[in-house]
C-alpha beads as a LAMMPS data file, in Angstrom:
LAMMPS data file: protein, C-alpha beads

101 atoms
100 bonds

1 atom types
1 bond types

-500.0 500.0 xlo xhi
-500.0 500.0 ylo yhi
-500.0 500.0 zlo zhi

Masses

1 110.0

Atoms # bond

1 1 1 -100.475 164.407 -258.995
2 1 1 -100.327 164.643 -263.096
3 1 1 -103.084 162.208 -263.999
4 1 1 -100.881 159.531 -264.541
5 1 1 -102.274 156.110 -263.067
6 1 1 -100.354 152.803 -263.076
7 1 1 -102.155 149.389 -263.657
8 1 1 -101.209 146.289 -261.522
9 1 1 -101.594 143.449 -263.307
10 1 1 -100.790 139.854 -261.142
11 1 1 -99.517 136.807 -261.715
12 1 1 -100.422 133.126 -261.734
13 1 1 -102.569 132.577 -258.326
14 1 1 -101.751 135.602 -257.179
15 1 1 -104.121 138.627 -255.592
16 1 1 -104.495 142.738 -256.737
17 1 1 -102.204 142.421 -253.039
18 1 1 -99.810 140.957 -254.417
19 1 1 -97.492 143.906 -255.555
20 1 1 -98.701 145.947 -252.201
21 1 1 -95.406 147.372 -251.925
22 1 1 -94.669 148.091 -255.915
23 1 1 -98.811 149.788 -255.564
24 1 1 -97.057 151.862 -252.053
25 1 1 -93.972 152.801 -253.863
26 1 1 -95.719 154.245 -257.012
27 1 1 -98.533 156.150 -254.502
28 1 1 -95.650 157.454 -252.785
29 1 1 -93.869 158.996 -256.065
30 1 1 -97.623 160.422 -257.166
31 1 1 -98.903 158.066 -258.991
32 1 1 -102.476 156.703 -258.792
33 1 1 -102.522 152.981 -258.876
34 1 1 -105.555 150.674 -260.010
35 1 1 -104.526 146.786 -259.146
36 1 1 -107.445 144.709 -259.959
37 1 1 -107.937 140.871 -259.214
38 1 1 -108.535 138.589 -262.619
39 1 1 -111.681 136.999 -263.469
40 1 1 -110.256 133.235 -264.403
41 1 1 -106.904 133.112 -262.367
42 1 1 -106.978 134.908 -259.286
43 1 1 -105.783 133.004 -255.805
44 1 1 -109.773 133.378 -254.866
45 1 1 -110.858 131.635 -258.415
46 1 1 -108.685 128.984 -259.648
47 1 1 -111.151 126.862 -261.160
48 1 1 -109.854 127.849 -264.949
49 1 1 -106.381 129.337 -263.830
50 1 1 -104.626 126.562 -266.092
51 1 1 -106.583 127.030 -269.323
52 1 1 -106.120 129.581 -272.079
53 1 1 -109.498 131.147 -271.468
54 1 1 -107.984 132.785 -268.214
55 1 1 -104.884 134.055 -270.450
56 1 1 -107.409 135.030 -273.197
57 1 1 -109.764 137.255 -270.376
58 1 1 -106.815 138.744 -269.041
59 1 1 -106.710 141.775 -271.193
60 1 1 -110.528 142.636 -271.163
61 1 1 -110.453 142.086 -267.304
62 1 1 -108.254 145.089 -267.387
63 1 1 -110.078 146.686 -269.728
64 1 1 -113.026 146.715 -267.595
65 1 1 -110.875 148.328 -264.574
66 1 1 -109.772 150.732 -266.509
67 1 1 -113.642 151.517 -268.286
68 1 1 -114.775 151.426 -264.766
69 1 1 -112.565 153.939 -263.333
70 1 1 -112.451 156.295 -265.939
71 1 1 -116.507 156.383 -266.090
72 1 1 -116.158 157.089 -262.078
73 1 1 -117.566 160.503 -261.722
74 1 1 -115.443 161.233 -259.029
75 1 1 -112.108 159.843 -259.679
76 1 1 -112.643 158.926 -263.635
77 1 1 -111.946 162.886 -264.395
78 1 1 -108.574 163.405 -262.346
79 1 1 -106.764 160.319 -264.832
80 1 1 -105.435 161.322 -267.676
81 1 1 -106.093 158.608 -270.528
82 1 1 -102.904 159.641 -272.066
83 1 1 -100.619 158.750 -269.185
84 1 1 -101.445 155.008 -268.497
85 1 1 -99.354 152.599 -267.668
86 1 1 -99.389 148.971 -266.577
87 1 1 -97.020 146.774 -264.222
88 1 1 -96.869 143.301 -264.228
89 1 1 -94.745 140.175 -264.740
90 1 1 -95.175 136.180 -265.405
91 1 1 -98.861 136.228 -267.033
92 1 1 -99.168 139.680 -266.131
93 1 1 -95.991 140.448 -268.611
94 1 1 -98.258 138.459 -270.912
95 1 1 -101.517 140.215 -270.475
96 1 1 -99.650 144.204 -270.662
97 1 1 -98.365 142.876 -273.761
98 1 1 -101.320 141.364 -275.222
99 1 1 -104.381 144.027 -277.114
100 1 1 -104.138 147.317 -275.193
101 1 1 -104.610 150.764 -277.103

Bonds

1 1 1 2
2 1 2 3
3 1 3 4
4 1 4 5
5 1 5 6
6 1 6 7
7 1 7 8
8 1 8 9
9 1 9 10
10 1 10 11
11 1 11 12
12 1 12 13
13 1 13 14
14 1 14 15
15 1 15 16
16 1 16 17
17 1 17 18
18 1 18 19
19 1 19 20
20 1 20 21
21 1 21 22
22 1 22 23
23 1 23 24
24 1 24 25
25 1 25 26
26 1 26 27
27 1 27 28
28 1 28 29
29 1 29 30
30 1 30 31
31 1 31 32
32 1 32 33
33 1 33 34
34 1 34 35
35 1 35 36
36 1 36 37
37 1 37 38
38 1 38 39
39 1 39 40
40 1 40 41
41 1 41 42
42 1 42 43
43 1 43 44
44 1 44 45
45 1 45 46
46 1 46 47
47 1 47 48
48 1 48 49
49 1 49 50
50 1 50 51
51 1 51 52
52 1 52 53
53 1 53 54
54 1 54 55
55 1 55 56
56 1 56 57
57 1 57 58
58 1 58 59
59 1 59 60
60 1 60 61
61 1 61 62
62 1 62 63
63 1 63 64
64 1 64 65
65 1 65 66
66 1 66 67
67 1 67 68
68 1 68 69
69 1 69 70
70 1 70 71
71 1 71 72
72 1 72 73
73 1 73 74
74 1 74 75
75 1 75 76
76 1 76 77
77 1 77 78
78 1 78 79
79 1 79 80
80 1 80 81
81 1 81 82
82 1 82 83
83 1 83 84
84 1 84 85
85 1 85 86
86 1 86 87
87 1 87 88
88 1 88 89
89 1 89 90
90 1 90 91
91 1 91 92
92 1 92 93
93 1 93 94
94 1 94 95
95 1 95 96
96 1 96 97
97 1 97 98
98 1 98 99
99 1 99 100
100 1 100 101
């Protein structure tokens, strides 16, 4: 393993399951993978999936993953912050695209 982790970003009423097997596939070929649920617009909260404050919160929802895990003592020190990537399509193309540094 070379520190690089992969983000999993899902869809529209969709789950941090829902790209199991992309999430295997990358584990498999040594890569960490973090795939997190989202706040507004997962399939366990849909109460503000079709308003633009769950598009708008998709980008700090993985910000706070990513915060999270690197803070970790444990795990937070075997990512490397330079070798992070993130997966997703349908609002999840929209949220990679959307305010990451």
């Amino acid at each position: 393993y070379d520190g690089t982790l992969v983000v999993i970003s899902h869809g529209f009423a969709s789950t941090n399951l829902s790209h199991h097997d992309v999430a295997t596939a990358l584990a498999d070929s040594g890569f960490a993978v973090l795939s997190i649920n989202h706040s507004l617009d997962s399939l366990y909260n849909m109460a503000q999936a079709g308003t633009f404050a769950a598009l708008a919160v998709r980008p700090s929802d993985v910000q706070r993953a990513l915060n999270a895990l690197l803070a970790h003592t444990e795990l937070g020190p075997k990512v490397d912050a330079q070798r992070i990537g993130l997966f997703g399509f349908s609002r999840a193309a929209h949220t990679n695209m959307s305010g990451h540094s």
